[in-house]
C-alpha positions in Angstrom: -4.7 -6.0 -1.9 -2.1 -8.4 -4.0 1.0 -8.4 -2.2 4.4 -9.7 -3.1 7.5 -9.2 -0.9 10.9 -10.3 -1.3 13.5 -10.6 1.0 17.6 -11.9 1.2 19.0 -9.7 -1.7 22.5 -8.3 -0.7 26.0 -8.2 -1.4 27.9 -12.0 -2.0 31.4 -12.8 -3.7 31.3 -14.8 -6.7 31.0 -18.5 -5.4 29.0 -17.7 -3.0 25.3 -18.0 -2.1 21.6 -16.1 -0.7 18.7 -17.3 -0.9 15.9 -15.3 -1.8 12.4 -15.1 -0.4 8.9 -14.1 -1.6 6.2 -14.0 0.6 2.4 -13.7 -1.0 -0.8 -13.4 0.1 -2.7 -16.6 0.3 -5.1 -15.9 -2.7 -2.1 -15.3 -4.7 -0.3 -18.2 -3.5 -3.1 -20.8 -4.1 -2.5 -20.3 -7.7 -0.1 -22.7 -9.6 2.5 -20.5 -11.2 5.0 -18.3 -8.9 8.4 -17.3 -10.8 11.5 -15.3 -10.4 12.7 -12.9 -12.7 15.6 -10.5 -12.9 16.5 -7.6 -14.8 20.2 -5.7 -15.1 20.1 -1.8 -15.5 19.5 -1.0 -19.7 18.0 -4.9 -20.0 14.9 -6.7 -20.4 13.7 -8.7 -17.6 13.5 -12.7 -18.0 12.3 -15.1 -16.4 15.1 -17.0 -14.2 13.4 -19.7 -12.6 9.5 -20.7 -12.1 7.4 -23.5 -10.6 3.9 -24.7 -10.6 2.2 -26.9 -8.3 4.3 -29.8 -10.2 6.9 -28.4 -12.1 10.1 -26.4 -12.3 11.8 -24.3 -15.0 15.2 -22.6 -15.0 16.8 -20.6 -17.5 19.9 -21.9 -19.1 22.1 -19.5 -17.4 21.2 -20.5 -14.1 20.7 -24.4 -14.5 22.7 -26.4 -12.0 23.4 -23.3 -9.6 19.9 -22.4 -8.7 16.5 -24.0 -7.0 13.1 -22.6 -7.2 10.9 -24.1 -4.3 7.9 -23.4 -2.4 6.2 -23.9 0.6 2.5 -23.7 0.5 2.1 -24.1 4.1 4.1 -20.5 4.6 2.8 -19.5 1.4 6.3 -18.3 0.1 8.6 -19.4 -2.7 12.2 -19.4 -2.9 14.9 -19.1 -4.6 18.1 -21.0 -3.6 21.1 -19.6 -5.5 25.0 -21.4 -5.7 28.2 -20.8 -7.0 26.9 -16.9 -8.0 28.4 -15.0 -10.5 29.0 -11.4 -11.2 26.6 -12.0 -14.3 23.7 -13.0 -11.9 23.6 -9.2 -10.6 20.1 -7.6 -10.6 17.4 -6.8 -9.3 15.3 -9.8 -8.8 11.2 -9.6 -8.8 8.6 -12.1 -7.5 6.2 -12.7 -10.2 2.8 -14.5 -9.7 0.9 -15.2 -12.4 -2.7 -16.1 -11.7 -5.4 -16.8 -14.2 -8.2 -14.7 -15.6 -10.9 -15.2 -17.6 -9.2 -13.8 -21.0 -5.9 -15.8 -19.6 -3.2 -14.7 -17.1 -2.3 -11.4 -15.1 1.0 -10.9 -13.8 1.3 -9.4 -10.3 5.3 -8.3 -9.0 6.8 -7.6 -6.1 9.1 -4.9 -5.3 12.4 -6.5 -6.1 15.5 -7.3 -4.0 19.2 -6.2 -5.5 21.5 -8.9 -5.5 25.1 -7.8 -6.5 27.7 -10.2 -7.3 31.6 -9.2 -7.0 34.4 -10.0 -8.6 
């Protein structure tokens, strides 16, 4: 079975720092594209941050404060997150998005709740 499990959610001040974790399976992992996405209560989820076996992406609200890596010998990607902000609350999901033969199919985690004070 496809599994994605985050970890290191929790309550921070603003300014402050987690670092979130997603651990997948190997089959999932092999495949070049993990992200992080969030979603607020009453809004759409986006994508945050993603990387491939190259390449990172970031969206403008979090460029400069957060780092998507991975480690393909623990086969878990992370998300480093600075200088947080009471905007960055939400529940954050581990997306892995692994090709087919029509294209892509996402698969998701469970999400971890990061809330940001004030």
């Amino acid at each position: 079975q496809v599994q994605l499990v985050e970890s290191g959610g929790g309550l921070v001040q603003a300014g402050g720092s987690l670092r979130l974790s997603c651990a997948a399976s190997g089959s999932i992992f092999s495949h070049n594209f993990m992200g992080w996405y969030r979603q607020a209560p009453g809004k759409q989820r986006y994508l945050v941050a993603g990387i491939s076996s190259r390449d990172t992406t970031y969206a403008d609200s979090v460029k400069g404060r957060f780092t998507i890596s991975r480690d393909n010998a623990k086969n878990t990607v992370y998300l480093e997150m600075n200088n947080l902000k009471p905007e960055d609350t939400a529940v954050y999901y581990c997306n892995a998005r692994v090709p087919t033969m029509s294209g892509f199919r996402d698969y998701w985690g469970q999400g971890t709740q990061v809330t940001v004070s004030s």
